[in-house]
N, C-alpha and C positions, 0 to 999 in steps of 0.2 A: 836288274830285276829287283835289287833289294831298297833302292830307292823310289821304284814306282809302288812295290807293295805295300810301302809301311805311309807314303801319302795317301794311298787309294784307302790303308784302313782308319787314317786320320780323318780323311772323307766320311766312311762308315760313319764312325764313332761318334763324330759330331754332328750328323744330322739330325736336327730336330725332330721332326713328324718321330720317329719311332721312341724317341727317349721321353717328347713330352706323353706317347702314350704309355710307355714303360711305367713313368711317376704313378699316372694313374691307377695302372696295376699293382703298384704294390704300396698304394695309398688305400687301398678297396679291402674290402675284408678276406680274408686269409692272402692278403697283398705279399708276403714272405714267399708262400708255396707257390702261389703266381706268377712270383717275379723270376721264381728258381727255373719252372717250367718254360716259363717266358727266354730265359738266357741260354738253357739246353737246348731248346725247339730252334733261336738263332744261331745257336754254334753248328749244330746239326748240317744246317742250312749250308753253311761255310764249310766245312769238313764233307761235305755230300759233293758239293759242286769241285771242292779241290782232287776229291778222288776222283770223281772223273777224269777231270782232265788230266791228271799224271796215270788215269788207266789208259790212257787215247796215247800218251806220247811213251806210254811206258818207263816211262821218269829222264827219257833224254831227252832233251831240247833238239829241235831239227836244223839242220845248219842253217849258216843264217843265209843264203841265197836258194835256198829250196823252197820251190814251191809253197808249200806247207807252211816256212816260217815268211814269205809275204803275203801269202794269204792270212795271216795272223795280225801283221801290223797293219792289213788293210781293214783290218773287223777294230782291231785299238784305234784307228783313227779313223772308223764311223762313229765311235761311241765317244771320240774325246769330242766331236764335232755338234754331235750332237747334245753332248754336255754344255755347251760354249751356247748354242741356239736356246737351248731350254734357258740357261742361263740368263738369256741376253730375252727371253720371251719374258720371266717370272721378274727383270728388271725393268721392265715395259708399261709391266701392272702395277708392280709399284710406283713409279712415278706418277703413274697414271691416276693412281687410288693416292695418292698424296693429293695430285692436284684437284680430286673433288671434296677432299679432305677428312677422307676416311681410308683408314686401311681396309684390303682385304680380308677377306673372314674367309680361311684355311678350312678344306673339311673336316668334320671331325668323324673319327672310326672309332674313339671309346667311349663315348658316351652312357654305356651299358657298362663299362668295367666293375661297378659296384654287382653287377648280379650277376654278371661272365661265372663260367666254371672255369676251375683249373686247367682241364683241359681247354677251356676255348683261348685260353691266353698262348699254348702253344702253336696255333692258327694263326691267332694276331699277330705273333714273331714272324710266320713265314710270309704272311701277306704287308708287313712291315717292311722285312726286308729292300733294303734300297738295292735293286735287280740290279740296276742299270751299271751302278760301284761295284757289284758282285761280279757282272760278267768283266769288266774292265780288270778287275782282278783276276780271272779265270783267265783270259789274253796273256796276262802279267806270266802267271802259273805255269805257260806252257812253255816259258825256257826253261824252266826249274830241273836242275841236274841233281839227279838221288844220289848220285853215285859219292856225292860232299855232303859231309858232316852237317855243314851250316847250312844247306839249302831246307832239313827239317827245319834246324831253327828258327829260321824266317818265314817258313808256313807258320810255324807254332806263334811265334813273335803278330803274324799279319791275323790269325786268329785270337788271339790276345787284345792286340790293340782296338779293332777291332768290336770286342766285347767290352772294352773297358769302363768306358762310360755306365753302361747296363751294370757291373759287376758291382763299382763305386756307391753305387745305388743300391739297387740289393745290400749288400754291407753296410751301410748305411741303418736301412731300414732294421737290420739285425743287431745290429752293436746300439744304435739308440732311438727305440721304437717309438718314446713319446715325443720325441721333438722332429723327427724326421718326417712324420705328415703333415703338419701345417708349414713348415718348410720349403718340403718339395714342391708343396701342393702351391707355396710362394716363384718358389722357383720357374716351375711349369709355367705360371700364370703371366714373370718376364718374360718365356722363352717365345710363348704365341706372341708376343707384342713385339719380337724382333724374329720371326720363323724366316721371316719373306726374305729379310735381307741375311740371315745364314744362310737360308737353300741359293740364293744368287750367287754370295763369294764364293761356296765350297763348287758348285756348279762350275764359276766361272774357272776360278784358279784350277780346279782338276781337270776340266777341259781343255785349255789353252795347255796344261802342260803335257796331254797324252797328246795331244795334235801335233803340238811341237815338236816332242820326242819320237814320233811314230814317222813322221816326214822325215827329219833329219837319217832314221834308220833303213828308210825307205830308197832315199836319193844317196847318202854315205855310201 
């Protein structure tokens, strides 16, 4: 469990789409209170979805040839698979947009973050949220044994990492206010020029390794 959750929130963490809209956030004016909002409203998100599932399993893990726990690793390897196809779809396009010789042009969902309210940046976290990484973690979650010390830790650890990226930033933005927006705002502007071929690897590599792991747990 503790090796799939802490890739699953390396996955998170690194996806582009919600971090380049993060920068924007808290490049935007009162971008500090935004970005706070913005990092609460995602933890929330994580912490909401991990309670559930440890209220469903009541914090024990279901043996492992019950029902219950293959019906589990058949939902982790719908989502590792279809991590692997989106993957292998969004690598398609980009060859594809090479060989007319333009990249694709990513939608954009912040465009308005200069006049957003505070509150609307805690919206933007939840429909940011990368679902598909989250449910794959919630699968992860439901061996999770309460009754060990360390099993909080590595929630706490899988919400942490996680958030990390997001947190770096904000910090960032508060320790040194004038150099961090034309910066970031540098930053962002690398990260759309290579978005396509981040969402393909972390897609590919996370997929291939839940499909992996969920078979071998399936047939073992």
């Amino acid at each position: 469990m503790v090796l799939d959750l802490l890739l699953i929130a390396l996955a998170i963490t690194l996806d582009p789409l919600p971090l380049m809209a993060f920068v924007l956030v808290v490049a935007s004016k009162r971008g500090v209170w935004k970005g706070l909002v913005f990092i609460l409203s995602w933890l929330a998100c994580l912490v909401v979805v991990i309670a559930l599932v440890l209220t469903l399993t009541g914090g024990q893990p279901p043996s492992p040839r019950a029902p219950a726990s293959t019906a589990v690793l058949a939902v982790k390897l719908a989502i590792g698979v279809s991590f692997v196809v989106y993957g292998e779809y969004r690598r398609r396009q980009l060859v594809a947009a090479r060989a007319r010789g333009r990249g694709p042009e990513p939608p954009s969902l912040t465009s308005e973050a200069d006049r957003s309210s505070v509150w609307a940046s805690a919206g933007l976290a939840v429909l940011l949220q990368p679902w598909g990484m989250v449910a794959a973690g919630a699968t992860t979650v439901v061996s999770a044994d309460l009754s060990h010390s360390t099993t909080w830790l590595v929630l706490f650890a899988f919400c942490l990492l996680s958030s990390a990226t997001l947190v770096a930033v904000e910090l960032y933005v508060v320790l040194a206010p004038t150099q961090a927006k034309a910066r970031l705002l540098r930053l962002r502007a690398w990260m759309k020029a290579h978005q396509q071929q981040a969402i393909v690897i972390i897609c590919l590599v996370l997929g291939f390794w839940l499909t992996g792991k969920s078979i071998y747990q399936l047939t073992a």
